[in-house]
C-alpha positions as CSV (number, residue, x, y, z in Angstrom):
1,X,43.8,-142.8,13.0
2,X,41.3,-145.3,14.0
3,X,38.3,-145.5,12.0
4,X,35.9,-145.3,15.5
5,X,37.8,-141.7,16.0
6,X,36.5,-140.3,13.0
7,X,33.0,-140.1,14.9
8,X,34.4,-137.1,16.4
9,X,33.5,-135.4,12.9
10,X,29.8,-136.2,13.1
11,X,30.1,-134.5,16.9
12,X,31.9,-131.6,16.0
13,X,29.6,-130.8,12.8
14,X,26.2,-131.7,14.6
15,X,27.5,-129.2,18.0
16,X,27.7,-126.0,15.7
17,X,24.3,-125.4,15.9
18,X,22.3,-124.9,19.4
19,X,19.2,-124.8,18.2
20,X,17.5,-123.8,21.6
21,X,19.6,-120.8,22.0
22,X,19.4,-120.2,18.1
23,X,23.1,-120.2,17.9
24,X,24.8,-121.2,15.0
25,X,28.8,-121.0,14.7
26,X,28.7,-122.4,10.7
27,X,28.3,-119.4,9.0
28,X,31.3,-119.2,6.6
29,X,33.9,-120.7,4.8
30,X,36.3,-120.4,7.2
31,X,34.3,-122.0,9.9
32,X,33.7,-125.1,7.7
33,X,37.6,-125.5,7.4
34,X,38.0,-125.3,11.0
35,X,35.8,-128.4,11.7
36,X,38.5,-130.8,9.3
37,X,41.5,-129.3,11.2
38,X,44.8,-127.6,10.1
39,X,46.4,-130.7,8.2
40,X,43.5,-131.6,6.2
41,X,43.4,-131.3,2.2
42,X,39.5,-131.7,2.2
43,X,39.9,-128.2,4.1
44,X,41.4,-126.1,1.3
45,X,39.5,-127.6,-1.1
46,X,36.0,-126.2,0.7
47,X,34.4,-122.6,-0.7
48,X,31.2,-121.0,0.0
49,X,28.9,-123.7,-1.5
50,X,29.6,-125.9,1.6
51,X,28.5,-123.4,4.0
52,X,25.2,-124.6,3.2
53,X,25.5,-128.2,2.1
54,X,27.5,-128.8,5.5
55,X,24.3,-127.3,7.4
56,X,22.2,-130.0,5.6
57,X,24.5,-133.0,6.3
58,X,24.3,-131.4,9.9
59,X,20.7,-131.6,10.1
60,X,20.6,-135.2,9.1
61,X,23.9,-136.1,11.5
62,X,21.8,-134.8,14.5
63,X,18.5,-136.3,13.5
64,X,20.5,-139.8,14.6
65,X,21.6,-138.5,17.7
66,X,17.7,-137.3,18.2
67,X,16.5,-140.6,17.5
68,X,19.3,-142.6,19.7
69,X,18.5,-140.6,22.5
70,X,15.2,-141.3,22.3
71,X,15.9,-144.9,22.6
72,X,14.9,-145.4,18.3
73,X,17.6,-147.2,17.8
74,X,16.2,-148.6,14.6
75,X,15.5,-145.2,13.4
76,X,19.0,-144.3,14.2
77,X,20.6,-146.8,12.1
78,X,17.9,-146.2,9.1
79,X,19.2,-142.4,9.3
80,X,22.9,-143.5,9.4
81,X,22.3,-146.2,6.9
82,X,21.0,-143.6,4.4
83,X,24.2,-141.1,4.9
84,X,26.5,-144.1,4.4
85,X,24.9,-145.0,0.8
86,X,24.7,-141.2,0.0
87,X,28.4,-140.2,1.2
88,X,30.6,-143.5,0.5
89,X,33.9,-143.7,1.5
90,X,37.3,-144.9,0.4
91,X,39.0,-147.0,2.7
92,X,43.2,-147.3,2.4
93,X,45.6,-149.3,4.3
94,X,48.0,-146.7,6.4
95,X,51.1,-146.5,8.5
96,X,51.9,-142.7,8.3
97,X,52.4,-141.1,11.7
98,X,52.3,-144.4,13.5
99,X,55.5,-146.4,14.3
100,X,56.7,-149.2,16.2
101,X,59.4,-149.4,18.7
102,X,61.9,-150.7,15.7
103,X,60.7,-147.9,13.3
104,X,58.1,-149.8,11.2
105,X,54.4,-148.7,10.3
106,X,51.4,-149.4,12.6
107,X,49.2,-150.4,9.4
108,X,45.7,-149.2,10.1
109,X,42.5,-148.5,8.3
110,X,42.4,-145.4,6.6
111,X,39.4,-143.2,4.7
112,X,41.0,-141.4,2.1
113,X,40.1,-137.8,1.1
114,X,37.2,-137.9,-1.2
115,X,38.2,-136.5,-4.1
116,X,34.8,-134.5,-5.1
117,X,33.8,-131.5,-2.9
118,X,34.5,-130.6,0.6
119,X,31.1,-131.5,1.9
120,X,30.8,-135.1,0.6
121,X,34.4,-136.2,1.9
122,X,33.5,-134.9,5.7
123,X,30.1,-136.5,5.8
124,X,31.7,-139.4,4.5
125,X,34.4,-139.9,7.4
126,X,31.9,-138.4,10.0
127,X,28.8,-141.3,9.2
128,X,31.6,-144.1,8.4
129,X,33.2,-143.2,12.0
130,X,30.0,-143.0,13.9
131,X,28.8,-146.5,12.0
132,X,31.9,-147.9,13.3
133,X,31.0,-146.2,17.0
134,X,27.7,-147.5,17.0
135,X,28.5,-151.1,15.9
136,X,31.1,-151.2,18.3
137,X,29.1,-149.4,21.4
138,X,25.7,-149.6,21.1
139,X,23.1,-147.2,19.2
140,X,22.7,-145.7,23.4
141,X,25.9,-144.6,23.3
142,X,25.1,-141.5,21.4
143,X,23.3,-139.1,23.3
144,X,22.0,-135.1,23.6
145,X,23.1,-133.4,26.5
146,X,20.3,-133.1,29.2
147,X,21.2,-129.6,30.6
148,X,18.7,-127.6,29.1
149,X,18.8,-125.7,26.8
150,X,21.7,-127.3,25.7
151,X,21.0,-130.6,23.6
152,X,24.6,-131.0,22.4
153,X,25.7,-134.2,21.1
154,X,28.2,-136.6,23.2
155,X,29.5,-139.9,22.5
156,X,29.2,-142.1,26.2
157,X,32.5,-143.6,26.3
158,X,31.2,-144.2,30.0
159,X,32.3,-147.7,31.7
160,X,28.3,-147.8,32.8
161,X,27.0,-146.1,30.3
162,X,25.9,-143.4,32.4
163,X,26.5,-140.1,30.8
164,X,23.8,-137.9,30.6
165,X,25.9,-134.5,29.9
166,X,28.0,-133.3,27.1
167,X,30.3,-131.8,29.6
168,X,31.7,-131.2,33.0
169,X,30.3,-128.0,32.6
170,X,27.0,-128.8,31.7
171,X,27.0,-131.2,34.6
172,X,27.8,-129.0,37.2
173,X,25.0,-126.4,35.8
174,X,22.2,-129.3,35.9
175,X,23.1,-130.5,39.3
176,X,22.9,-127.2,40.5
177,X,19.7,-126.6,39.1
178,X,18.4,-130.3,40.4
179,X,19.6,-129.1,44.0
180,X,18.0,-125.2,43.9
181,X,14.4,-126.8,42.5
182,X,14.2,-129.5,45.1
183,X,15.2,-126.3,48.0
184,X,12.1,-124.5,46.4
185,X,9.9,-127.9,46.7
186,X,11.2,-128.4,50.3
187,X,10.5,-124.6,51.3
188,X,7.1,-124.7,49.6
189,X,5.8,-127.4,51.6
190,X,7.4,-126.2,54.7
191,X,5.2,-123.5,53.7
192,X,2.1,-125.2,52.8
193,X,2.4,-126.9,56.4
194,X,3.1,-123.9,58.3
195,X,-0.5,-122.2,56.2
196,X,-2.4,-125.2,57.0
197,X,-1.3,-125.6,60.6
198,X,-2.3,-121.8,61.1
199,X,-6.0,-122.4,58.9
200,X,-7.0,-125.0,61.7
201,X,-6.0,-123.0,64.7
202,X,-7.9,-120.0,63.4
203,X,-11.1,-122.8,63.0
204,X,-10.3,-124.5,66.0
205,X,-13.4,-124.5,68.5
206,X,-12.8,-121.7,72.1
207,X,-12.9,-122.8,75.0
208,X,-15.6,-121.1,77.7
C-alpha cells in the first residue's frame, strides 16, 4: 500500500460523525473495527476503551480538515504536526501482495501495526497518510463538503482542483438546490415588477 492511501483512514474516521445532523455511527467496538478493515491485526486488538479515544483522535483529524477548508493552511499543518509527534509511526520496507511480472516483490513503504492499543496505531497511519497527502497535494486539497448540512470530509484528487462536494450525491443535491433558489429569486422579482407596475397605474393621473 502506498503511504498517500493511508489518508483514507483520517477520511473514514473523521466522516462517522455528522455533526449537523447529530449523527454519529462510532458508537461501539464493533464499529471501530470496521473502520481498519477485515485483514487488519490493529482491529482485533481494539475493545471498548477506543470507542472513546477514537472519537477524540476524530475531533482533532477533522479540526485539520476545518482549518484547510478554510484556507488556514498553517493551522492545518500545526494540527497535523501535533498528531504526528503524539501518534508516531513505524515505517517497514514491504513486498507482500505486490509482485512483478517475473514474480518478485514491488518493495514499498510500509507503517507497521503499532504494537500498543488500537487507537494509537490508526491515528498513527491516518495523520502519517494525510501528511504524505498534503505534502504531496497541497493543504487545499482537503476539503468539507459544501452541501449543507453535510460537512463531510473529501480529499480533491481533482485535475483542477475543483471539488467542492464529498460525493456525486451531494453534488447533485446542491445543484438542485442552487437551481430551485435562483427559480424563487427569478419568480420573486417577476413579482415585485408585476406589484410595482400595478402601484403606478393605480397612481397614474385620469384623463378628463
Amino acid at each position: 500500500m502506498e503511504l498517500a492511501s493511508y489518508s483514507d483512514y483520517a477520511v473514514r474516521l473523521v466522516n462517522t460523525e455528522e455533526p449537523a445532523r447529530n449523527k454519529d455511527s462510532l458508537t461501539s467496538v464493533e464499529a471501530v473495527r470496521e473502520l481498519f478493515g477485515p485483514a487488519s491485526q490493529m482491529a482485533r486488538r481494539a475493545t471498548d476503551a477506543d470507542v472513546t479515544r477514537f472519537r477524540s483522535v476524530r475531533s482533532r483529524l477533522r479540526a485539520v480538515f476545518t482549518a484547510a477548508d478554510a484556507g488556514d493552511q498553517t493551522g492545518a499543518v500545526d494540527l497535523l504536526n501535533s498528531l504526528l509527534l503524539e501518534f508516531p509511526v513505524s515505517p517497514q520496507i514491504s513486498g507482500h501482495d505486490y509482485l512483478d511480472d517475473e514474480g518478485r516483490p514491488r518493495w514499498h513503504m510500509h507503517l507497521a501495526d503499532h504494537p500498543s492499543n488500537a487507537t494509537t496505531g490508526y491515528a498513527a497511519i491516518a495523520a502519517m497518510g494525510l501528511a504524505f497527502h498534503l505534502t504531496g497535494h497541497g493543504a487545499d486539497r482537503l476539503g468539507l463538503c459544501q452541501a449543507a448540512p453535510c460537512r463531510n470530509a473529501y480529499l480533491d484528487t481533482s485535475t483542477n482542483r475543483s471539488r467542492r462536494y464529498c460525493s456525486d450525491r451531494c453534488a447533485t443535491r446542491a445543484n438542485v438546490a442552487a437551481y430551485r433558489a435562483r427559480k424563487r429569486e427569478e419568480s420573486e422579482r417577476a413579482g415585485t415588477g408585476r406589484t410595482a407596475e400595478n402601484s403606478q397605474e393605480s397612481t397614474a393621473p385620469t384623463e378628463r
